[in-house]
N, C-alpha and C positions, 0 to 999 in steps of 0.2 A: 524229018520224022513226021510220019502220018498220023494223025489226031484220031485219038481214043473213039473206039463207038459208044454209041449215046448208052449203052446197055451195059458194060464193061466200064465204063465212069462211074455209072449210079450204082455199081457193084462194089467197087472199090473205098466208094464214100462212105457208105453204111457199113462195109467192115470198119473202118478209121472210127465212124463215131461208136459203132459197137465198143471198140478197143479203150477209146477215153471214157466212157462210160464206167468200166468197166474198173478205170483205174482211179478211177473220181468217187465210186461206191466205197473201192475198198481203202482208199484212203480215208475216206468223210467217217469210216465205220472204227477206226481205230484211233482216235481222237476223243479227250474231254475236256471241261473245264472247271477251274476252282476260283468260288471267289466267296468275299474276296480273298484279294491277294495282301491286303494292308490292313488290319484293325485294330484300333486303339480302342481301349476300353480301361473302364475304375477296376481297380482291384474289390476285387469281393464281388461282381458281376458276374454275366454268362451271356458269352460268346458261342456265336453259331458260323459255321464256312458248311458252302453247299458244291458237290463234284457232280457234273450231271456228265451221263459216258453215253455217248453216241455207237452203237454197235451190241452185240453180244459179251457179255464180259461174265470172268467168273469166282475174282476174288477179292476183295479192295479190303486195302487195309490202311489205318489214318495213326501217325507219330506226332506226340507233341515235344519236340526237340529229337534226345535218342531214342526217348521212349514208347515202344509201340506198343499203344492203347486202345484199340478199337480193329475187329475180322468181318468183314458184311460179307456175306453171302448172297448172289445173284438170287438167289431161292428165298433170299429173307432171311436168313441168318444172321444174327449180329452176335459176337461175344467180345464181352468188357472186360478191361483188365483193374477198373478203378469205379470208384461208383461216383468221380468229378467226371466223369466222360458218358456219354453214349450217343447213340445213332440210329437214324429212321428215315426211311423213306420218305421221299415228298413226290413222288410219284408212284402211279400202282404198277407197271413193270420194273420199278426197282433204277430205272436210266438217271433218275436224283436221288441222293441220299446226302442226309444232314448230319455234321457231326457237329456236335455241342460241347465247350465247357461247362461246370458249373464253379463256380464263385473262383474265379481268376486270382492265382497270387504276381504274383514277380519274376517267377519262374519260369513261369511260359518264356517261349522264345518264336519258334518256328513251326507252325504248321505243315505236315507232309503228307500226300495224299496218295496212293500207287493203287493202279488195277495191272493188274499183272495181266501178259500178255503182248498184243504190241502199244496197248494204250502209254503205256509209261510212266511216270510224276510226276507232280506238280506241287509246288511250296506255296504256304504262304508265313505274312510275318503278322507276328503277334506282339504289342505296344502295350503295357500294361502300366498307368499311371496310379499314383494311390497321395491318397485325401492326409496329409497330417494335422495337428491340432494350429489353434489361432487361439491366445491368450493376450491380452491388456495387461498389460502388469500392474496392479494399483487397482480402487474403489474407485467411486465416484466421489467427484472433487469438487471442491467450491472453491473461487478465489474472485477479488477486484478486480472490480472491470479495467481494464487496460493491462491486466495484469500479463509476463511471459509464465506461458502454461506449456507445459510437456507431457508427452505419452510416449512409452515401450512399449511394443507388440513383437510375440515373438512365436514367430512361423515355423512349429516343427515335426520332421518326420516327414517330409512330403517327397513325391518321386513325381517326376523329377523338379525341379525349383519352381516353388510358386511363385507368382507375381503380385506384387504388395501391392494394396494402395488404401487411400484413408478417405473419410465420407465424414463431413459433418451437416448435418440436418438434411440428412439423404443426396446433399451437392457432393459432389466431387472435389476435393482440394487439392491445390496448387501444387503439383508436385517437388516445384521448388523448397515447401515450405518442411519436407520431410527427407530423410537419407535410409536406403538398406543397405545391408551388407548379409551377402549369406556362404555356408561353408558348406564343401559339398564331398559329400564320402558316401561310398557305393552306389554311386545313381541316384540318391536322394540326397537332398539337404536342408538344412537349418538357415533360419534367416531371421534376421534382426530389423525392425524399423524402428526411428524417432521420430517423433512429429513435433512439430516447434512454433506457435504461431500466438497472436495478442489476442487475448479473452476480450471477446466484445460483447459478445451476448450469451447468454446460457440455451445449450445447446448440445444435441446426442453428437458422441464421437464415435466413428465405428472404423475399424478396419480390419479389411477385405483381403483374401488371397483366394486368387483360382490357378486355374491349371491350364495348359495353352490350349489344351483340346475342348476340355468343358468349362464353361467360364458360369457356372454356378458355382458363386462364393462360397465360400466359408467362412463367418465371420465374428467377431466379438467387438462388443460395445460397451462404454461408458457414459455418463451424463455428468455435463460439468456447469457448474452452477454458478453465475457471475452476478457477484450484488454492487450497487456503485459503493465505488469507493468516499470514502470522506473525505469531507473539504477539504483541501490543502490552505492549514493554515500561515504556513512560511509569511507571506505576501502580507495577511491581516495583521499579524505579530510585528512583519517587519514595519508596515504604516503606522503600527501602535506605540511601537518603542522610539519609532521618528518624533512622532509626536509629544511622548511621555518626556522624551530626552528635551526640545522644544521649550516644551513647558518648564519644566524645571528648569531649564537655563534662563528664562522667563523667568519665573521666580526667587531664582536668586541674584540677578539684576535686581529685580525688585525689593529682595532682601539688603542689599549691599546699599543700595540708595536709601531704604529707607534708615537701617542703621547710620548711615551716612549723617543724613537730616539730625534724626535723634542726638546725635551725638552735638551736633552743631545747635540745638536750640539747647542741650544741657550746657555748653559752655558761655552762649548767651545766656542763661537762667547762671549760671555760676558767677560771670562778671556782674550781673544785676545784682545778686545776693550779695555780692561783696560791695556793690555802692552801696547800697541801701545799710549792711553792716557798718563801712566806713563813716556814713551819712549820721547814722543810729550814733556810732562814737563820739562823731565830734559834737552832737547835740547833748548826748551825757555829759560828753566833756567841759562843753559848756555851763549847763548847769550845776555841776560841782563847781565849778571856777566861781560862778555867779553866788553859792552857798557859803562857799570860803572866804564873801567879804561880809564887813558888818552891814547891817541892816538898822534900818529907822525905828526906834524905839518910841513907839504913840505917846507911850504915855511920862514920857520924858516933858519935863515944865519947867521953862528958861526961869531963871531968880525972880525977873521982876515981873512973872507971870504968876499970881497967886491962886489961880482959879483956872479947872478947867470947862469949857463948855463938855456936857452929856454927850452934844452932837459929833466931838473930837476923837470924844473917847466909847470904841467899840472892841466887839470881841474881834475884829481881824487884828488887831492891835498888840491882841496876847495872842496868837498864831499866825506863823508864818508856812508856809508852802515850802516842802522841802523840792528834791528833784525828784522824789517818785510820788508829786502829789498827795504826799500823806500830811497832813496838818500836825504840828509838833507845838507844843507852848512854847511861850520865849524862858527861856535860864533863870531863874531869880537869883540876885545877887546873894551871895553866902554871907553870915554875919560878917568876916573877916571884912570882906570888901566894904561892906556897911557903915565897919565901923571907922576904917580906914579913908574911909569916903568924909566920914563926920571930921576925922581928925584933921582933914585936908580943909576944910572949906568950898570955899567957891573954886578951888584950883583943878586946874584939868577940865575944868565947862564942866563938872559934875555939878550938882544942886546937894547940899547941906539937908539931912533926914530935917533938919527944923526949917528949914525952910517952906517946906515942901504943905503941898497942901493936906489936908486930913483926911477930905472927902476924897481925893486924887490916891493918897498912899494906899487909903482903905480899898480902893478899887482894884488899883494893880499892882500892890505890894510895895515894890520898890520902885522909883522913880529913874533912875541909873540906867546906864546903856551898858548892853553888854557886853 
């Protein structure tokens, strides 16, 4: 086969690229885009997705789920079917146009975009998270230092499950040292923490829930107030009572010996008082015995004595000493003896009244023993 003239190629080429041109225009020209395609956002916000159309177009119209809410018109026309929607250009031939929520519930679902024509639709998805409350349960607390201290916080109303955590003195705590549990019904749920841990210092308690997308907390706080505790006196009481117990068994050692002694120097003082009484006795005894015999009568004058010396005759003569030292006269003889004396004579070593001397009788009565 004989090769193309050079004239008849270059003819043939420039039809070819006329043709992909051709087919490249009117593809490129029936094509849009929407975006995004994914967006999360808080409830009670406003959301914006933008559809920019390549081509001539002449109706667009934007659903949020089944509901179609928004008619743009190539010319500028827009009508609304809600006053949470509307829509505007972001370009001056109208090839971007913005359509907007205002304040997002839950309900959103699905964004849908169509230009009618060969442009066709285009989705997008709509993510709608929402903020519930964050409560401490309880005041602010005071307790001993060392003391187990507890806090309930209870996370609720949120979409979808928040994420707990606790914060004391702005640190981050252990998450060991706390448990959630939470319960979840309609896409939302309820959630429960406890935090559990030894008061060391007084110190803000706070805790925290956020959301996976926005992690600006939500948070509630308490202040807990730790004073030292008092001495433990176990320890001083128990060295105390050791001691007390100690001593008093001390003491009454001490008591028991000393009664001991006492008792034994009274029963020496007991056997001494009883010599000394026995001692006492037989010296009475004696001298009653020594009382009970006759005694020397001074002034007794033998027969052939007819005189007595002065020097003889004293007053120890007429008293004698009894046993309690008391001086007693001697007995004078009674007439009877007297006379009975005379009648006898010289019999019995008695002396005869006429015998006797004058000056001697007159002195000490009777001369007789008695």
């Amino acid at each position: 086969m004989s090769p193309l003239p050079t004239t008849e190629f270059h003819a043939r080429f420039y039809q070819t690229y006329d043709m992909f041109s051709l087919f490249y225009s009117a593809v490129s020209q029936t094509t849009f885009d929407l975006e995004p395609l994914n967006s999360t956002v808080l409830g009670g916000s406003n959301v914006t997705f933008t559809a920019k159309v390549e081509g001539e177009w002449q109706i667009m119209t934007w659903k949020l789920g089944e509901f179609q809410l928004v008619t743009v018109n190539s010319s500028g026309s827009v009508s609304s079917a809600s006053q949470r929607v509307s829509a505007s250009n972001c370009s001056s031939d109208w090839s971007c146009v913005q359509f907007t929520i205002h304040n997002v519930t839950r309900e959103a679902g699905t964004v849908t975009c169509t230009v009618q024509g060969k442009f066709g639709s285009k989705t997008a998805h709509l993510y709608v998270e929402e903020r519930g409350t964050v409560h401490i349960l309880g005041q602010n607390v005071t307790v001993e230092q060392d003391q187990q201290v507890e806090f309930q916080c209870v996370v609720a109303a949120w979409c979808p499950r928040a994420n707990v955590s606790w914060m004391e003195n702005g640190g981050e705590v252990d998450s060991s040292l706390y448990n959630t549990s939470s319960v979840s019904e309609g896409g939302c749920s309820n959630s429960t923490s406890v935090l559990r841990f030894q008061a060391v210092r007084s110190s803000t308690v706070e805790c925290r829930a956020t959301l996976p997308t926005f992690t600006t907390p939500e948070s509630s706080s308490v202040f807990l107030g730790v004073v030292p505790k008092p001495p433990d006196w176990t320890v001083l009481i128990a060295v105390v009572l050791s001691i007390g117990g100690s001593a008093l068994l001390v003491l009454l050692i001490l008591g028991i010996l000393f009664c001991y002694k006492r008792r034994g120097e009274k029963q020496a003082n007991y056997q001494d008082e009883m010599s000394r009484r026995v001692r006492t006795q037989s010296q009475i005894g004696g001298v009653n015995a020594e009382q009970k015999q006759g005694k020397r009568n001074a002034g007794y004058v033998p027969e052939d004595q007819t005189s007595v010396s002065p020097s003889e005759f004293n007053d120890s003569s007429i008293f004698q000493a009894n046993g309690s030292n008391i001086a007693e006269p001697v007995n004078k003889p009674s007439a009877a003896s007297a006379s009975n004396d005379a009648a006898a004579g010289t019999s019995g070593g008695h002396c005869p009244l006429n015998k006797r001397s004058p000056k001697a009788f007159s002195s000490i009565g009777s001369g007789c023993l008695l």
